[in-house]
N, C-alpha and C positions, 0 to 999 in steps of 0.2 A: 687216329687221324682226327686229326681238330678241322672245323669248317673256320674259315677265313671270317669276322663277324660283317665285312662289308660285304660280302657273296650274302651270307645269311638275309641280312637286310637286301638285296636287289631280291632275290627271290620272293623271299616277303611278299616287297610291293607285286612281283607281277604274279602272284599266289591271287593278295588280295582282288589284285586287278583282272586277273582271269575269274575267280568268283561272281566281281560286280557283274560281268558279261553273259558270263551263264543267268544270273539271277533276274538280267535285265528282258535278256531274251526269253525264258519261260515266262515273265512277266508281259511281256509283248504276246506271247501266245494264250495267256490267262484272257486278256483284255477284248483280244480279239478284232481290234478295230484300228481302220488304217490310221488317222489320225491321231490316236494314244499312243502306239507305235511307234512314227513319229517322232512323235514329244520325249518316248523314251529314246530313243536313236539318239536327238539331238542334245539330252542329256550326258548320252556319252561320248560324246565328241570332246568334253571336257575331259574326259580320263582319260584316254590315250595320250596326250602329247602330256597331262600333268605326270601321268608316270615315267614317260621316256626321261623326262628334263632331271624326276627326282632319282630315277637306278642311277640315269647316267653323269648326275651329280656325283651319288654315291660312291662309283665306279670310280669318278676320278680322283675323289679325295681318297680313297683308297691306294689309289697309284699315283698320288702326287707324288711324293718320293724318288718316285723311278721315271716320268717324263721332265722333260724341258720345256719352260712357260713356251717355247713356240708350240710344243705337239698339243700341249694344253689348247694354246689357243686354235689350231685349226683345229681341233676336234669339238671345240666351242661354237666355230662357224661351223661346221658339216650339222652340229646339232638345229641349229641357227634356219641353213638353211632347208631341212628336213622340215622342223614346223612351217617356216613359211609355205612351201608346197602342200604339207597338210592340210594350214588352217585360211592360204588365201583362195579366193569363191575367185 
């Protein structure tokens, strides 16, 4: 059985992506202080939605082939709309 190379690549990223989280959070507990904490927290606010955009890049160009530019695009907006409730305060 052969892996798919675009599964290989999503995993990847949220391989890498669950590492940064671990490494950020034991680094928040090294540090010890609310404010450093923080500052790492708000760090990672950038990796989550930079990951989703790039699997779920991946993911489509992967299955371009097999959807129809409409599914494409509403799964564009669903994406769309996801960050905006993530990243609007």
């Amino acid at each position: 059985m052969t892996l798919d190379r675009f599964v290989v690549s999503m995993a990847t990223l949220r391989l890498i992506s669950g590492s940064i989280e671990i490494a950020a959070a034991l680094y928040m507990l090294k540090v010890g202080q609310v404010d450093k904490a923080l500052a790492i927290n708000t760090m990672l606010a950038f990796v989550g939605p930079t990951v989703l955009i790039l699997t779920t890049a991946i993911g489509l160009v992967g299955m371009a082939d097999k959807l129809s530019w409409a599914k494409i695009i509403w799964i564009l907006m669903g994406v769309t709309c996801l960050l905006i409730g993530i990243l609007k305060k």
